[in-house]
C-alpha positions as CSV (number, residue, x, y, z in Angstrom):
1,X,0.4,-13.5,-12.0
2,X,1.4,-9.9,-11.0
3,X,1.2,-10.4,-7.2
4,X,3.2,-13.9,-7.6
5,X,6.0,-12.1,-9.4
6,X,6.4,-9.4,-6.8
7,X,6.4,-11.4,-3.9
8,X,9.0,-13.4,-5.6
9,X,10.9,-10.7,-6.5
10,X,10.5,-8.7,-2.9
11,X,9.8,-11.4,-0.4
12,X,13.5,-12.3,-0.3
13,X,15.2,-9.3,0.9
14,X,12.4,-8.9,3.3
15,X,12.8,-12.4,4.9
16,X,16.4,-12.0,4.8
17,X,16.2,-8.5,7.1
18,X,13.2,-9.4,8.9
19,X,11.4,-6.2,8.0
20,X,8.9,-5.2,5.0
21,X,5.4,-5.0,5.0
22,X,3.8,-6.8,2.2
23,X,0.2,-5.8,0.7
24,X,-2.4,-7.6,-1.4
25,X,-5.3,-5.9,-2.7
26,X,-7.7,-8.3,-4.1
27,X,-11.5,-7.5,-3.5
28,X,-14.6,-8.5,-1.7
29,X,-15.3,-10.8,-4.9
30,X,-12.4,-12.6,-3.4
31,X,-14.7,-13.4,-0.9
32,X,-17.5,-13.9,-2.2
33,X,-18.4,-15.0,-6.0
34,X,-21.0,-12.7,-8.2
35,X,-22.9,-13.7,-11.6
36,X,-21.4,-12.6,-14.4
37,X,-18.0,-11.8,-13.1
38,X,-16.4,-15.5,-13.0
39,X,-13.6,-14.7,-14.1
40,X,-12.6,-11.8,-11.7
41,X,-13.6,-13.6,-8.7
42,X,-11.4,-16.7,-9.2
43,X,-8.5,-14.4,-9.7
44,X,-9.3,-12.2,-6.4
45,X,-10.2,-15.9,-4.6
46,X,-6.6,-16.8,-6.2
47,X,-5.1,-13.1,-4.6
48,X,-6.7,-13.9,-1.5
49,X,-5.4,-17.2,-0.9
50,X,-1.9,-16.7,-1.6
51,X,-1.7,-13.6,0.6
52,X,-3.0,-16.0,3.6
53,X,-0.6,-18.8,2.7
54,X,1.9,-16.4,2.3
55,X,1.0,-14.5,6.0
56,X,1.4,-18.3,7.6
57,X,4.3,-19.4,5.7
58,X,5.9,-15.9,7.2
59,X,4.6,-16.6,10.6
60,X,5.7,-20.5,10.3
61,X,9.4,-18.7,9.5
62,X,9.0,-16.7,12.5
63,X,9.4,-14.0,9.9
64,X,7.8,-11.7,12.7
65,X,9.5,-8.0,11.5
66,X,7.5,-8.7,7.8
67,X,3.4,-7.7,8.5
68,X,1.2,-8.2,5.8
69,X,-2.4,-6.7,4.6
70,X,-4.9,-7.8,2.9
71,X,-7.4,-5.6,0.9
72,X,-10.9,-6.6,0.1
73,X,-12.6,-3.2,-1.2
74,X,-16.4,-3.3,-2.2
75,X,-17.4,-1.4,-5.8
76,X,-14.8,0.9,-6.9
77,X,-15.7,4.1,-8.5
78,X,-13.2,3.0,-11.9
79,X,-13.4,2.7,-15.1
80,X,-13.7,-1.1,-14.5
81,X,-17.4,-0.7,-13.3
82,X,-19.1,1.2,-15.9
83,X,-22.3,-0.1,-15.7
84,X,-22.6,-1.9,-13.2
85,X,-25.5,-1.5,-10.8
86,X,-24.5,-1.6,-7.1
87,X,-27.8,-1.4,-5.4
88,X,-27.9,-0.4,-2.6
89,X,-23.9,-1.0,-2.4
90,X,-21.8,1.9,-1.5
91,X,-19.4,3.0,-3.9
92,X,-16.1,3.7,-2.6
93,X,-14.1,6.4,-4.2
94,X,-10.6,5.6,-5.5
95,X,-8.8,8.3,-2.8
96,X,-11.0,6.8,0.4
97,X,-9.4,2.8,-0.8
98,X,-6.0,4.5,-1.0
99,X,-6.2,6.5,2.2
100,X,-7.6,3.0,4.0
101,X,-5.3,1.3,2.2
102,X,-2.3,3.7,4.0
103,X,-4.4,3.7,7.6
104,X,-4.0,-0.2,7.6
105,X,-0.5,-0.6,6.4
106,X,0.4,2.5,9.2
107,X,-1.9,0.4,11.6
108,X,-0.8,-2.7,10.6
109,X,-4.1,-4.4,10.2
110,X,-4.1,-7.5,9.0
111,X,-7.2,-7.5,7.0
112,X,-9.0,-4.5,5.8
113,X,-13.0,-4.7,4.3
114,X,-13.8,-1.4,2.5
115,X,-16.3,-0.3,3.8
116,X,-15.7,-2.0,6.9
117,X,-19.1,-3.4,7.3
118,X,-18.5,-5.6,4.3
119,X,-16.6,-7.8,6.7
120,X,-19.3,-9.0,7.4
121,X,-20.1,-10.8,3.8
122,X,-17.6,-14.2,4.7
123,X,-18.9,-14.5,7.8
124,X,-22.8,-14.7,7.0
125,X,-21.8,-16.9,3.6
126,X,-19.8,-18.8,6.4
127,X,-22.8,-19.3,8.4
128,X,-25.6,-19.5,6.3
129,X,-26.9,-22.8,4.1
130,X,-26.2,-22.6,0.2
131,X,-29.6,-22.3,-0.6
132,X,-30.2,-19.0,2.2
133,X,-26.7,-17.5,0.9
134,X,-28.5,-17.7,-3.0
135,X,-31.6,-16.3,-1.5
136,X,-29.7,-13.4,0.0
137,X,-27.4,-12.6,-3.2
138,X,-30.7,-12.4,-5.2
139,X,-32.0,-10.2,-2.3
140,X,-29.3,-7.9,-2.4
141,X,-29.1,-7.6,-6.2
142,X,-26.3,-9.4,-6.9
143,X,-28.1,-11.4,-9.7
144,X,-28.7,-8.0,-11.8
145,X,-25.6,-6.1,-10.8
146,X,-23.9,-7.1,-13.8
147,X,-26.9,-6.6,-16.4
148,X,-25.5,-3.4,-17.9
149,X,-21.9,-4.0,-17.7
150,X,-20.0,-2.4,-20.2
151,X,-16.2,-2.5,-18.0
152,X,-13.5,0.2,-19.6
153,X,-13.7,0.1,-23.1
154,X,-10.3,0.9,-24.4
């Protein structure tokens, strides 16, 4: 509900001047679903499609001063992932999403996979039949990953 209260409360003033740059970070799980984190992936799916409804509703204003980008980081190093297991997964540190984050806002990149070959996730699960895409998750270790989850214990 976050995101939809700050575009509400933003969005405005940036349609009205025709300038702003508006930016979503969601996650590759808004990509891409994952046992045992149902949950998180329907709200990153839910981030992920309001930022492109959002993006076309701007461009269907001819809102073209306002650019927007979308962020769909892999594993972040946080406290949010203790214990998970990644696999073979990279890890991205919180400073190297932040600095990509800043190199696609100041590049104005629409959409921004970190690490960039992660892009590639939505378009295999585009191509591929159910049963292939299921056979590749297991593959990959996504059917483990969240075994020894603990998340941040507060």
């Amino acid at each position: 509900m976050a995101i939809f209260w700050t575009i509400k409360a933003f969005a405005p003033s940036m349609i009205e001047s025709n300038h702003g740059h508006l930016v979503t970070i969601a996650s590759l799980a808004g990509s891409s679903g994952c046992p045992g984190l149902a949950d998180y992936c329907a709200s990153k799916h839910a981030a992920v499609g309001l930022h492109e409804s959002l993006a076309l509703e701007l461009a269907a204003q001819g809102a073209t001063g306002i650019n927007t980008t979308l962020v769909q980081p892999h594993w972040v190093d946080t406290g949010l992932i203790k214990g998970v297991n990644p696999g073979r997964a990279v890890v991205l540190k919180p400073q190297d999403v932040a600095d990509g984050v800043m190199h696609g806002v100041l590049t104005n990149k629409r959409v921004l996979f970190l690490p960039s070959f992660v892009a590639l996730t939505p378009f295999l699960k585009s191509l591929m039949p159910v049963d292939a895409w299921l056979w590749f998750a297991k593959c990959s270790g996504s059917f483990s990953a969240m075994d020894q989850f603990v998340g941040r214990q507060l």
